[in-house]
N, C-alpha and C positions, 0 to 999 in steps of 0.2 A: 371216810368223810372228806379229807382234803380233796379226793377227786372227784368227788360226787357232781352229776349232771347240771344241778341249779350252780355250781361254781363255773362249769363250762359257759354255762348261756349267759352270767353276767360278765364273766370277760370276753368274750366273744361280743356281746354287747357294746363293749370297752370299747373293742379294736373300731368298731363300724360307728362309731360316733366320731370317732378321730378320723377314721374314713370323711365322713359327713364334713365337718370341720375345716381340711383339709384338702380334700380331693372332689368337691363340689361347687356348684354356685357361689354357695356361701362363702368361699376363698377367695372367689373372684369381687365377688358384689362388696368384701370387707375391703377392697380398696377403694371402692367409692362412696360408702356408706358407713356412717361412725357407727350407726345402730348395730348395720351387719359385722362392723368389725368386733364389735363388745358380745352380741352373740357367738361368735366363734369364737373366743376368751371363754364365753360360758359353759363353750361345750364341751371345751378341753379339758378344763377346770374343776368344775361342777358337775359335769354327768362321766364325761370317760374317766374321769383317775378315781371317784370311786366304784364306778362299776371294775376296773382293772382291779384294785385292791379286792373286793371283794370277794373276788375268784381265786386271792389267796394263790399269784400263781406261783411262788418260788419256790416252794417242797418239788413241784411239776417240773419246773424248771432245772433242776438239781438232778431230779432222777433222771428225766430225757440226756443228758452229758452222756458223753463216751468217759468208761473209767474211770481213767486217768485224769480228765480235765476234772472230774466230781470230785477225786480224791484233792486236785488241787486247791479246789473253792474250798472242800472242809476244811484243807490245812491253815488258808486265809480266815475263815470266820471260826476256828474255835476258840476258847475261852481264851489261852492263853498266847495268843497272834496276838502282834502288834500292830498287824494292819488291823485288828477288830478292834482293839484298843482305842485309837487313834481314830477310827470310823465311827466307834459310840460315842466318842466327844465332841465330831463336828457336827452328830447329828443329833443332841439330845434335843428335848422339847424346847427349851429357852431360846438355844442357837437356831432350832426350826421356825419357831415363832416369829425371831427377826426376820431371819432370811425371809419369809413369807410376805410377813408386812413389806420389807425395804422394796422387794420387789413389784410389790403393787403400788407402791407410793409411787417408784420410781420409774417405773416406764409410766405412768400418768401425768411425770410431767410433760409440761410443752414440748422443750424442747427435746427429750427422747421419743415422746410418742411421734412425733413427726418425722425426727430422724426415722424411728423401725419403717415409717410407713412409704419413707422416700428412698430405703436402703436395703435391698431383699436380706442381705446377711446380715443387719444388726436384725430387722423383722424375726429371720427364723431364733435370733439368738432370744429374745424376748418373749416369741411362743415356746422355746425353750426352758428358760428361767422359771417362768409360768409354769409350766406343768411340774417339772422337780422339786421346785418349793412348796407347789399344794400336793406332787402326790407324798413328798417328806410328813405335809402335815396331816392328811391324811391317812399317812402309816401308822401316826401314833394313836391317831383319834379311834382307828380300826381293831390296833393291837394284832395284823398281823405278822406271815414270817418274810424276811430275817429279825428272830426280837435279839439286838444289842443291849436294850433297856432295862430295866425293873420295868413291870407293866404297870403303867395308870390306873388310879383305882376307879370307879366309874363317875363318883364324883368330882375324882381330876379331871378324868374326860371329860365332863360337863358342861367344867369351866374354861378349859381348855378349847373346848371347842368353841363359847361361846366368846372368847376373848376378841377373836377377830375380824366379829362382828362390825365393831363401831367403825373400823378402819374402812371397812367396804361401804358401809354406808354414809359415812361423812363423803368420802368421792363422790359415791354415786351423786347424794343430795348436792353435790358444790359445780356437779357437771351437767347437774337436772336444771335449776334456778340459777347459772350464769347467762350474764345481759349481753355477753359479746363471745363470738366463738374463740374457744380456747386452743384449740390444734387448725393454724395457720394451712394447715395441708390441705383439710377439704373446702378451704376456699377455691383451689386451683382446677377442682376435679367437675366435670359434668353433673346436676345435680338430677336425681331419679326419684322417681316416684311423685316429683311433684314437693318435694321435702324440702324446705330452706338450710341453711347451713344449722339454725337454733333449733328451729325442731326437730332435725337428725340430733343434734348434742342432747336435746333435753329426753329425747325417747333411750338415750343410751345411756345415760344419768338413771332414770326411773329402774332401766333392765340391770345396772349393775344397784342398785338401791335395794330392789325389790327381791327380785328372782337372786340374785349374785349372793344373797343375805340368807336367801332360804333356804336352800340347801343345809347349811349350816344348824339352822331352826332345825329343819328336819335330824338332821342326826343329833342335837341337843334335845328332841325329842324322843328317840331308841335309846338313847343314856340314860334318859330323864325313868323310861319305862324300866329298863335294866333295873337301875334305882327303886325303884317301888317295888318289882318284881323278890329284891333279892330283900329286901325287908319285910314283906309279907313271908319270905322265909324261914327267916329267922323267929319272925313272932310266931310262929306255927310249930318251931325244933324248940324253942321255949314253954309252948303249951304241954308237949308231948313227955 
């Protein structure tokens, strides 16, 4: 089951949206368009790190090693490694949760966002940040492997998942309905499509408000079914 075909096609999925992201238009056109820069955030974010988790690839990845280097990772992540030790406490839920928010607070400010967008190496460092802090938070909401943790029960997940909601959509809403452009950058840049500087901000407001939020919904809604599912359960092993 871990290597089963629908695992192959969603991270192979994974890979060609970060392709997409990265290695198209849309990489180019997010330097001159706030909208296109918040959709390649979304793509990264929201469609490639759970389509990659979901393919569950690290069992794959463990076996494909030569030997010796498998034997090495075992010796790192068994029970009693202090490097696993030390790796489960920086990455349980609480510490993932920050990490997640601070980094979306904080390249939204001004003056970071402008810095990534005027400085290719802080930029890569931020589509960086980004991705490892959603795909940390991601790992737990999934409960794939490597599990460090006790696993989430599904209505941890739930809440969990829906915790980080308000954070994405306060931004969005505060980047939708501002009266003055907020990132000083794309004043400087040619403007396309015909877009003002406010109506590029307020279209990138709406897409991280709206879409940015959904996803989320969406997997607070496979929790939510889990839930029900595993209840109807129980009241059926209670009939019988």
């Amino acid at each position: 089951p871990l290597a089963a075909g629908w695992r192959l096609a969603t991270y192979w999925a994974g890979l060609a949206t970060i392709a997409v992201a990265l290695m198209s238009p849309v990489d180019n056109l997010s330097s001159q368009l706030f909208f296109m820069h918040m959709i390649q955030h979304l793509l990264l974010t929201m469609v490639a790190v759970p389509l990659l988790l979901i393919g569950n690839p690290f069992p794959v990845l463990v076996w494909g090693l030569p030997k010796r280097t498998r034997r090495g990772v075992s010796g790192l992540l068994n029970e009693r490694s202090t490097f696993r030790k030390v790796l489960a406490k920086v990455t349980s839920p609480g510490i993932v949760w920050l990490l997640y928010v601070s980094a979306l607070i904080g390249w939204h400010d001004p003056k970071m966002y402008d810095l990534a967008l005027r400085n290719p190496f802080v930029h890569d460092i931020e589509h960086l940040s980004f991705f490892v802090t959603t795909m940390l938070l991601w790992w737990h909401v999934l409960g794939v492997a490597p599990r460090f943790h006790r696993t989430m029960s599904v209505g941890q997940r739930l809440i969990y998942t829906i915790s980080v909601v308000p954070v994405s959509v306060i931004i969005g809403v505060a980047i939708a309905f501002a009266q003055n452009p907020i990132y000083t950058y794309y004043l400087d840049v040619p403007r396309l499509m015909g877009l003002s500087v406010l109506e590029d901000q307020m279209i990138s407001g709406i897409l991280m408000w709206i879409p940015g939020s959904e996803m989320f919904f969406w997997a607070a809604l496979i929790v939510l079914t889990q839930i029900v599912k595993e209840d109807e359960k129980k009241k059926a092993e209670s009939r019988s």
